[in-house]
C-alpha positions as a Markdown table, in Angstrom:
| # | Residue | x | y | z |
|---|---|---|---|---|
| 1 | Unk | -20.2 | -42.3 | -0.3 |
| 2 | Unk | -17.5 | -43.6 | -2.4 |
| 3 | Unk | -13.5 | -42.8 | -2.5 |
| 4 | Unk | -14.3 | -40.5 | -5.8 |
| 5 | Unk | -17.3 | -38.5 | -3.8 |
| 6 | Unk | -14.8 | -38.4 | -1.0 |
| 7 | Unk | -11.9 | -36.6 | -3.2 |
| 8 | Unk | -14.1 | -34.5 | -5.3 |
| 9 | Unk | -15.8 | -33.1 | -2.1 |
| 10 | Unk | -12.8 | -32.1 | -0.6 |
| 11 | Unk | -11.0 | -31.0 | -3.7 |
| 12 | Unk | -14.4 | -28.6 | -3.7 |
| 13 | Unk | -13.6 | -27.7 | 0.1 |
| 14 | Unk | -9.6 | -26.6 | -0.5 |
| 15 | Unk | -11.0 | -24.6 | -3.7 |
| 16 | Unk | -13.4 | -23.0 | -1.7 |
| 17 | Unk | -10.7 | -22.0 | 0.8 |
| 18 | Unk | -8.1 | -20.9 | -1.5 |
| 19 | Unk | -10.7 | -19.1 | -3.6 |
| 20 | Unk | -11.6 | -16.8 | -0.4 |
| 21 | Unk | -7.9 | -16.2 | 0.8 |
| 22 | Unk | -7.7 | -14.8 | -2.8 |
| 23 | Unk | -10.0 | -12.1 | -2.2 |
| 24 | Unk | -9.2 | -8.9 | -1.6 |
| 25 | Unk | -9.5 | -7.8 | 2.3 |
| 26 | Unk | -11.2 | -4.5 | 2.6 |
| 27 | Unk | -8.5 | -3.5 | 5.1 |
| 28 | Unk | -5.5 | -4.6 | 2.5 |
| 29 | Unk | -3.0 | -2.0 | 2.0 |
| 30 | Unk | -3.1 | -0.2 | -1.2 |
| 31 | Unk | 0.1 | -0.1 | -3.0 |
| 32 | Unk | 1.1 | 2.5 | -5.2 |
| 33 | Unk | 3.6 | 3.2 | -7.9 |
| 34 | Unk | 5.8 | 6.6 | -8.1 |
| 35 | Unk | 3.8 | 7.7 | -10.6 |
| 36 | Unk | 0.7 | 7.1 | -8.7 |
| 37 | Unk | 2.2 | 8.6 | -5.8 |
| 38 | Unk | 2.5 | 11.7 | -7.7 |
| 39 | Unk | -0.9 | 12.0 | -8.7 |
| 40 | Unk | -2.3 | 11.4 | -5.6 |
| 41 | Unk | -0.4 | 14.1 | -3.9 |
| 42 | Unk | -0.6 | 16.5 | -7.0 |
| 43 | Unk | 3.2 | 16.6 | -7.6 |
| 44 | Unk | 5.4 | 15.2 | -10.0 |
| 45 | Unk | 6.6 | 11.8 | -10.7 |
| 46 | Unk | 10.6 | 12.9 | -9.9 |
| 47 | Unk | 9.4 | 15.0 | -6.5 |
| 48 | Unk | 8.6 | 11.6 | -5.1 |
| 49 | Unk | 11.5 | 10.4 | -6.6 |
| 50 | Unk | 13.4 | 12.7 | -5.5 |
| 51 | Unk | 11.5 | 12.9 | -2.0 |
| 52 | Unk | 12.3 | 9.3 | -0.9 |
| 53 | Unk | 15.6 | 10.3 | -0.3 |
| 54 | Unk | 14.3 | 13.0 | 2.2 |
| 55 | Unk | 11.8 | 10.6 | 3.9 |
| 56 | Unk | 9.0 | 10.2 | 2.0 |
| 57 | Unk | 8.3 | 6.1 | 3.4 |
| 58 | Unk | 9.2 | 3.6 | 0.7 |
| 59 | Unk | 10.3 | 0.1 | 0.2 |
| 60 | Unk | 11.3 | -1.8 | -2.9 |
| 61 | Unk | 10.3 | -5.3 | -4.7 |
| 62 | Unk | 12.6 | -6.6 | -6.6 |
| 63 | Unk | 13.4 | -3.5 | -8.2 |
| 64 | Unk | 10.2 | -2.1 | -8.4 |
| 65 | Unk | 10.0 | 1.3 | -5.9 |
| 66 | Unk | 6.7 | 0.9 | -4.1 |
| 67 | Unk | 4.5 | 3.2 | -1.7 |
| 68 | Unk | 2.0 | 1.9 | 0.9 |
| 69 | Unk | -0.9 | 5.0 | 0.8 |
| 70 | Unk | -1.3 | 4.2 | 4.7 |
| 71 | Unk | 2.3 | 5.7 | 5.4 |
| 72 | Unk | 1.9 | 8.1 | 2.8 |
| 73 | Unk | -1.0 | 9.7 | 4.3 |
| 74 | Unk | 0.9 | 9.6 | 8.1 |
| 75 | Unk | 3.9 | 11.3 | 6.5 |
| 76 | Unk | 2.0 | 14.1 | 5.0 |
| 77 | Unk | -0.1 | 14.6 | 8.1 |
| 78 | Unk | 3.7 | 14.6 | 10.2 |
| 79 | Unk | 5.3 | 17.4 | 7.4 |
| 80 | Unk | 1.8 | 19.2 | 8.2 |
| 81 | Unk | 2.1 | 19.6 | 11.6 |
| 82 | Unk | 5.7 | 20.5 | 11.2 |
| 83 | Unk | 5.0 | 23.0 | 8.8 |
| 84 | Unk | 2.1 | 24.7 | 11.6 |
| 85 | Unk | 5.0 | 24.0 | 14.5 |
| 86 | Unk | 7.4 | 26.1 | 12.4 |
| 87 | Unk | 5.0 | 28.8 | 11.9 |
| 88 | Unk | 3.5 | 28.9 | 14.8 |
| 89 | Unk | 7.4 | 29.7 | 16.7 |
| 90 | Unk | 7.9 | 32.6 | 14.0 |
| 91 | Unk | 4.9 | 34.3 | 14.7 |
């Protein structure tokens, strides 16, 4: 096999590599926008805005204000069962 073989087969094995790192994973995190956000829970683009700053989980990149959908669904299922606590001790 000669030095060019040599290169150009593993030029072809890195690219390979890189190219699968590069895929999505099926268990990536989906990141969503505010207004996303919004239409996923059926609200409005300033509740969530607005909703941040009560605890609804966030976190910034650069300046953009990102959600992860994972701790979006956890904090809805927490104000849930707050919501049945409170109801449950007025009953």
């Amino acid at each position: 096999m000669s030095i060019e073989e040599m290169i150009a087969n593993t030029v072809k094995e890195v690219l390979v590599e890189l190219l699968e790192e590069l895929k999505p994973k099926s268990n990536a995190k989906e990141v969503m926008n505010a207004k996303e956000v919004g239409q996923y829970l059926n609200m409005s683009e300033s509740w969530v805005r607005q909703e941040k700053m009560n605890g609804l989980p966030h976190f910034y990149l650069g300046n953009k204000l990102l959600f992860n959908k994972e701790d979006i669904d956890k904090w809805r299922l927490s104000k849930t069962a707050q919501q049945c606590s409170v109801r449950r001790t007025k009953l």
